[in-house]
C-alpha positions as CSV (number, residue, x, y, z in Angstrom):
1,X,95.5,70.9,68.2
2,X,92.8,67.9,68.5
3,X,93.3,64.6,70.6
4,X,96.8,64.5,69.4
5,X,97.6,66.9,71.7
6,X,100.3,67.0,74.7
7,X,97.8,66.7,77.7
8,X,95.4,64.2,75.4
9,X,96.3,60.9,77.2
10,X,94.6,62.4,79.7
11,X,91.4,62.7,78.5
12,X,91.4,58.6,77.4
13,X,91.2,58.2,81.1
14,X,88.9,60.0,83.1
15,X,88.3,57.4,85.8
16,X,92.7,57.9,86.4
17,X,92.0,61.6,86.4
18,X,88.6,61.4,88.8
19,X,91.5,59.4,90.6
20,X,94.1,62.1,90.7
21,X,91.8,65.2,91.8
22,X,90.9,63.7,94.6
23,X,94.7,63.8,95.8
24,X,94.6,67.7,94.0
25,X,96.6,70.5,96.2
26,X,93.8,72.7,94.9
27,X,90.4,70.8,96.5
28,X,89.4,73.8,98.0
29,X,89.0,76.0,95.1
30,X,86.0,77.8,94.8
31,X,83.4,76.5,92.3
32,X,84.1,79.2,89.7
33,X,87.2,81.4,89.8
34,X,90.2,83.0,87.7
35,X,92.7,80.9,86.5
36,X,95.5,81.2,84.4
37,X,95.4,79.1,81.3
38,X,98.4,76.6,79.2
39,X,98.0,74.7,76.4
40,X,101.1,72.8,76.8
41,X,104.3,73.8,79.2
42,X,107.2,73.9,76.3
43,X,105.8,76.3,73.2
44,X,103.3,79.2,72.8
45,X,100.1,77.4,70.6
46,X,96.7,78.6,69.7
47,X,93.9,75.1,69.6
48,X,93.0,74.0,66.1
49,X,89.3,74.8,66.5
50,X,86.9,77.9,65.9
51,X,83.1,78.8,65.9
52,X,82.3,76.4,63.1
53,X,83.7,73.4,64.1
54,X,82.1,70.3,63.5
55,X,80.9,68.4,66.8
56,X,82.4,65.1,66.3
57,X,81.5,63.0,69.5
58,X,77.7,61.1,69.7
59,X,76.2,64.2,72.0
60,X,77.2,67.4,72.6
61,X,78.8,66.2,75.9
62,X,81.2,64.0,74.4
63,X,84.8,64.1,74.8
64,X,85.8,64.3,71.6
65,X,84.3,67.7,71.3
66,X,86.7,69.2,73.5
67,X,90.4,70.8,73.8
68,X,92.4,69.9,77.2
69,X,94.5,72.9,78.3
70,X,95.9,73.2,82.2
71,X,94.2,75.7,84.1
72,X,95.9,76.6,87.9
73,X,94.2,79.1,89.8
74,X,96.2,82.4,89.9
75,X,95.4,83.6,93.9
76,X,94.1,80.6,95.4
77,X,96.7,78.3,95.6
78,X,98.0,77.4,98.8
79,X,101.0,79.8,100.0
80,X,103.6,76.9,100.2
81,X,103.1,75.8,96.5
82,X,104.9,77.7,93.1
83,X,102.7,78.5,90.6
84,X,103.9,78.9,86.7
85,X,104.9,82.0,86.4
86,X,106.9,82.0,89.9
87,X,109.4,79.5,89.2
88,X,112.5,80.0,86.7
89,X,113.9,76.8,85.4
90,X,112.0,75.1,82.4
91,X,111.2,71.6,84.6
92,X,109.6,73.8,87.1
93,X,107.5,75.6,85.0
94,X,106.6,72.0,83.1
95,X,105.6,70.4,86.4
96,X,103.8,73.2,87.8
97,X,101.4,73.4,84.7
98,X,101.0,69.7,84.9
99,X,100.2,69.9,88.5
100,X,97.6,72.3,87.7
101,X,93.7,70.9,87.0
102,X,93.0,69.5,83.8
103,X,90.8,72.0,82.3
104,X,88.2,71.7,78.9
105,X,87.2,73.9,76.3
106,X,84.7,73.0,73.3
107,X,85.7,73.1,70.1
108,X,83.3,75.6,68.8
109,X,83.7,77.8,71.8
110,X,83.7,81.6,70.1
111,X,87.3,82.3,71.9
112,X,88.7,79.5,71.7
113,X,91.3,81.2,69.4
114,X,92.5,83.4,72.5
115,X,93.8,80.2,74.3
116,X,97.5,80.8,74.8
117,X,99.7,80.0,77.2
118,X,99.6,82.9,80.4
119,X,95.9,83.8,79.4
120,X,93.6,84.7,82.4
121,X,90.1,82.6,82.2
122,X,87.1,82.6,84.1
123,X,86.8,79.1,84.7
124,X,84.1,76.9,86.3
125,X,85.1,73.7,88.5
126,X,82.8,70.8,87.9
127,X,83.9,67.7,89.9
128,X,87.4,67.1,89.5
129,X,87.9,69.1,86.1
130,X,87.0,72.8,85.0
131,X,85.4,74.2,81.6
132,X,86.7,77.5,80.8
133,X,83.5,80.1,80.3
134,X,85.4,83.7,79.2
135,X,88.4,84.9,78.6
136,X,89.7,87.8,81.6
137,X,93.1,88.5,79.8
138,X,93.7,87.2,76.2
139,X,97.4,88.2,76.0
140,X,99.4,87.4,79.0
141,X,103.1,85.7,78.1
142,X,106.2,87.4,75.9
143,X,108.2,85.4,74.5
144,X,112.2,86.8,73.4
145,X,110.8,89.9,74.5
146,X,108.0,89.9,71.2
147,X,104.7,91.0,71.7
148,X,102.1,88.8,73.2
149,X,100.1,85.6,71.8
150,X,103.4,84.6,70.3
151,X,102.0,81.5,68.5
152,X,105.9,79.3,69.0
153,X,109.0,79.2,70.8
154,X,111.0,77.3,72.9
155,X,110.9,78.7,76.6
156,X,114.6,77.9,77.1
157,X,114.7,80.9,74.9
158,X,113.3,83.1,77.9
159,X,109.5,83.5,78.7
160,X,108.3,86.2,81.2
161,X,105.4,86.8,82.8
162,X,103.4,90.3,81.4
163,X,101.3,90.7,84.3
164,X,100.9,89.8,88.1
165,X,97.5,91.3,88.3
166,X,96.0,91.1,85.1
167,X,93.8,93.9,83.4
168,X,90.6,92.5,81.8
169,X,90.7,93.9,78.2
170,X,89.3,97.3,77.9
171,X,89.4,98.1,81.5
172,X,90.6,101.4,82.9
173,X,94.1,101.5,85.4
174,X,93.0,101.9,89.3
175,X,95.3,103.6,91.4
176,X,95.7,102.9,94.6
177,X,97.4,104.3,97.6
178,X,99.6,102.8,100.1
179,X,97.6,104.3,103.3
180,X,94.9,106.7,103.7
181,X,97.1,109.6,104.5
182,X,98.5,109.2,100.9
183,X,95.1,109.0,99.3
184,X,94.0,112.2,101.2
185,X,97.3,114.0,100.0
186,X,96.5,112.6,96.3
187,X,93.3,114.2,96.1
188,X,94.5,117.6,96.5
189,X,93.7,119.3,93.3
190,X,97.2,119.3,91.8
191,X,97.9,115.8,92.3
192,X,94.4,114.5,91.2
193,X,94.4,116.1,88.2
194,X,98.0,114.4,87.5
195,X,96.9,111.0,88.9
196,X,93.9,111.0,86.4
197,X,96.5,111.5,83.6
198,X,98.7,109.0,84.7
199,X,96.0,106.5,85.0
200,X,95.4,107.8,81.3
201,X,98.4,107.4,80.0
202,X,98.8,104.2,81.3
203,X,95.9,102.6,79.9
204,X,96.9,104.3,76.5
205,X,100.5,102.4,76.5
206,X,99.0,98.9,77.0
207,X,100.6,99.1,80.8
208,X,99.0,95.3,82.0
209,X,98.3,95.1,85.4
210,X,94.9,96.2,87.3
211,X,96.2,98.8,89.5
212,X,99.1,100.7,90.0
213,X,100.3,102.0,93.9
214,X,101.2,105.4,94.9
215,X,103.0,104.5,97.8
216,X,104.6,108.2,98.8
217,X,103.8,111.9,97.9
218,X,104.5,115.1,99.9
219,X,106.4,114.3,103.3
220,X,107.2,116.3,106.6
221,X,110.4,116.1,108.0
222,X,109.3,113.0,110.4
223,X,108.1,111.0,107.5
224,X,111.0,111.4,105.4
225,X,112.9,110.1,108.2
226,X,110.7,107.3,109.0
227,X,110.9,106.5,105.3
228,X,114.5,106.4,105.2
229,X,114.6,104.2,108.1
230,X,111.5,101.8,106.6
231,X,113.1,97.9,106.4
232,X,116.3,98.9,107.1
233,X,116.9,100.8,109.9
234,X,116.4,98.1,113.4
235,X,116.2,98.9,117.1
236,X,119.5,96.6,118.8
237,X,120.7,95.3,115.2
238,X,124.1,96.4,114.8
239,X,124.6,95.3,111.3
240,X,121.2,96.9,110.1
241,X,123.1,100.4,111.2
242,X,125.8,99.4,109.2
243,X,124.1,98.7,106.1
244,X,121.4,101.7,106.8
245,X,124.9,104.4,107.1
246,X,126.1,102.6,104.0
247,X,122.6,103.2,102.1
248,X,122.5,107.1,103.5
249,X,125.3,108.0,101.3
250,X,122.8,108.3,98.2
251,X,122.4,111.5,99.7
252,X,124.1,113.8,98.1
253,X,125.2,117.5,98.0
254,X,125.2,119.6,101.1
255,X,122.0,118.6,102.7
256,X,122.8,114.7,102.3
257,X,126.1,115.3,103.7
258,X,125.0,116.9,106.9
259,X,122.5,114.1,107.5
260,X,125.3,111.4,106.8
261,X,127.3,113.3,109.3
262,X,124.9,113.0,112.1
263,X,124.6,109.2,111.1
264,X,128.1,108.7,111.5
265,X,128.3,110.0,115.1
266,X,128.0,106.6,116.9
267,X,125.9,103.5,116.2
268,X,122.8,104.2,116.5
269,X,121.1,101.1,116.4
270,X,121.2,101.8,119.8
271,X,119.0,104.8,120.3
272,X,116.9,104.7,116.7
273,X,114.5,107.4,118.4
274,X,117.3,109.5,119.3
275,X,118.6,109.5,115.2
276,X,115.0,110.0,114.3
277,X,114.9,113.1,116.7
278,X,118.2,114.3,115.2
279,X,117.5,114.3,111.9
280,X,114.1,115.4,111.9
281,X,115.5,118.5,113.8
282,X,118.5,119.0,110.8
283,X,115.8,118.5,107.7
284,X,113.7,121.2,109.4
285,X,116.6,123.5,109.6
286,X,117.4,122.9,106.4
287,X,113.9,123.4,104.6
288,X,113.7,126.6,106.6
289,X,116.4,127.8,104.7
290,X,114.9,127.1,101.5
291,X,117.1,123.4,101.3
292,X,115.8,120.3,100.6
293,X,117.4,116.9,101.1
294,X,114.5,115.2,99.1
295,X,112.1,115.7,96.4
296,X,109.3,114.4,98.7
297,X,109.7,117.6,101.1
298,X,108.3,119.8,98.3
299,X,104.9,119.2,96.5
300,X,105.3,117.6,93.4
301,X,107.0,113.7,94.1
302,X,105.5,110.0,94.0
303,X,106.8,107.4,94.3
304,X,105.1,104.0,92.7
305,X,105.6,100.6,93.5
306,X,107.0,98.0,91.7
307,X,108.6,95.4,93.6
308,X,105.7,93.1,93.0
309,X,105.0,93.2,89.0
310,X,107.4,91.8,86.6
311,X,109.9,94.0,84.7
312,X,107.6,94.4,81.5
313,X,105.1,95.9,83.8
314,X,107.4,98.4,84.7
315,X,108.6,99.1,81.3
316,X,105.1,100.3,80.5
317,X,105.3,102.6,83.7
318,X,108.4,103.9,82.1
319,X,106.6,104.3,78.6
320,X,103.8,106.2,79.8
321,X,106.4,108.9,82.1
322,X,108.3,109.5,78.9
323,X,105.1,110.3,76.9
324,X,103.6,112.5,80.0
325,X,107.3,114.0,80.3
326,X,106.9,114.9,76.7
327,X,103.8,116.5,77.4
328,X,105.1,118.9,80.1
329,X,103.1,116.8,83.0
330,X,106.3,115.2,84.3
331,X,109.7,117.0,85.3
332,X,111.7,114.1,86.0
333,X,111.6,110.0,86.5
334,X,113.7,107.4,87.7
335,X,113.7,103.6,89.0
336,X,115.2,103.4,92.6
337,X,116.8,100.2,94.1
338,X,116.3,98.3,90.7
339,X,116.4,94.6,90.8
340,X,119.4,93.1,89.7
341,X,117.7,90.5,87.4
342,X,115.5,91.6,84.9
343,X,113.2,88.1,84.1
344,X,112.2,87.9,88.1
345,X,108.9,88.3,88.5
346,X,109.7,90.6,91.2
347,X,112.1,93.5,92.8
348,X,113.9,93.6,96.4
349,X,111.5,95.7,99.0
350,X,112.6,99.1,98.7
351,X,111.9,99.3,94.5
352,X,110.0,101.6,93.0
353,X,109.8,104.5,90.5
354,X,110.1,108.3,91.9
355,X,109.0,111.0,89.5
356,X,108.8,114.4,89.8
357,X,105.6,116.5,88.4
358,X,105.5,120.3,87.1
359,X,102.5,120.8,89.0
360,X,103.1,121.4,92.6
361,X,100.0,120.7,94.8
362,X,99.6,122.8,97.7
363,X,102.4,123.5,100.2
């Protein structure tokens, strides 16, 4: 791909596009940042140029010597605008890339090979244009569900983003933790050594993002009902009772059934404190009799989040689970409140994956 490109009108007229910037929703864009890179908004395509290519124009400079790609800055675009890989339709994602800045990348640039569509750049903002410096993440769109750098295809055949927070190549998986109190709990012996694994095993799959978030391990009776009530449980909303008594009944056997029966009682999204008190007072029983209602009230459960990465994110969690299940680290995995479409980029609140480990930590 040379000036016979889709974006090369463009380049004929720089005083139009000095013209356009100055109108850009992105103005305020640092002078050098990450963006996320497309060579055109329809098909997957790698530029026609490589390490050896001839400089064509009268200087180095010239225009002539450069590719034109789309670059729109993956965290610092304002909150009311799309970017790419938000939107669904294939207009959207066309006029989101061409709304992005007009970015240039010289022919014999060493990398110039890893421009695809999706890739994560460092990228440099001169004026009203950018010049891409290094590639962050050089595989970052499937297309049809085939692996990455896909060099074709239509993206009316479906095109998903692989990562929300891309991984620089090479790097390791960080784990994070929702709060402090989790990150204390994780680094009990039992759960750090499983944690380290994880983080292992995730790298070892290919799993995409930066960071992965423990949001829940071990809880006490008061945080297992405060997480049952989290997002859905509402002081003086009558219908959130009616939804929350609805959601109870995923707990099952005799334990669930006594706390569903205390639900029942009366609505109690007039007394939510009184409910907590209740049930907080019926899981105790219940663990002193060697009963648990959750996996969280024994040593041994996570839960990670994944309401905010796209679903081949979460594929890889699932991959790397199986292989540490294989290996006797994990007893048992599932996804919770999965999202009912696949391709969105993101989950409803409450998903996540809860696993269950063969080491305990410490009760």
């Amino acid at each position: 791909m040379t000036t016979s490109s889709y974006f090369t009108p463009w380049l004929r007229r720089i005083s139009a596009i000095e013209t356009f910037y100055k109108k850009s929703l992105q103005e305020d864009v640092s002078d050098t940042f990450d963006g996320i890179v497309y060579v055109d908004p329809l098909e997957e395509r790698i530029p026609t140029g490589d390490e050896t290519a001839k400089l064509v124009g009268p200087t180095a400079e010239s225009i002539e010597n450069f590719v034109e790609v789309r670059v729109f800055p993956e965290s610092d675009h304002k909150a009311n605008e799309q970017a790419p890989w938000e939107v669904d339709s294939q207009e959207d994602h066309r006029s989101q890339i061409v709304a992005g800045y007009i970015g240039l990348i010289r022919l014999d640039h060493p990398n110039i090979k890893d421009v695809t569509n999706g890739t994560r750049w460092s990228v440099t903002k001169m004026g009203n244009m950018v010049y891409l410096n290094s590639p962050k993440l050089t595989s970052a769109n499937i297309l049809n569900g085939s692996a990455a750098n896909t060099t074709k295809g239509a993206f009316a055949n479906g095109k998903s983003l692989l990562a929300k927070y891309p991984r620089p190549n090479g790097a390791d998986v960080e784990i994070r933790f929702k709060s402090n109190s989790t990150k204390r709990e994780a680094s009990k012996p039992q759960y750090k050594g499983f944690i380290e694994e994880m983080a292992r095993e995730l790298k070892t799959v290919g799993f995409p993002e930066a960071f992965l978030v423990v949001t829940s391990l071990t809880r006490t009776p008061s945080s297992q009902v405060l997480a049952m009530f989290d997002g859905r449980l509402f002081q003086g909303q009558t219908e959130s009772y009616i939804a929350f008594k609805s959601w109870a009944t995923q707990y099952s056997g005799s334990t669930g059934l006594e706390l569903q029966a205390i639900i029942a009682e009366k609505d109690w999204s007039t007394d939510v404190q009184g409910l907590k008190t209740k049930l907080v007072a019926k899981i105790e029983s219940q663990m002193a009799a060697g009963r648990y209602v959750s996996g969280h009230l024994v040593s041994g459960a996570l839960d990670l989040r994944t309401n905010d990465i796209p679903w081949n994110s979460i594929q890889k969690i699932m991959e790397a689970l199986r292989s540490l299940k294989t290996k006797g680290y994990v007893k048992s995995y599932q996804i919770e409140n999965q999202r009912s479409n696949i391709s969105s980029s993101t989950g409803p609140g409450p998903e996540h994956v809860h696993l269950s480990i063969t080491t305990k930590g410490a009760e």
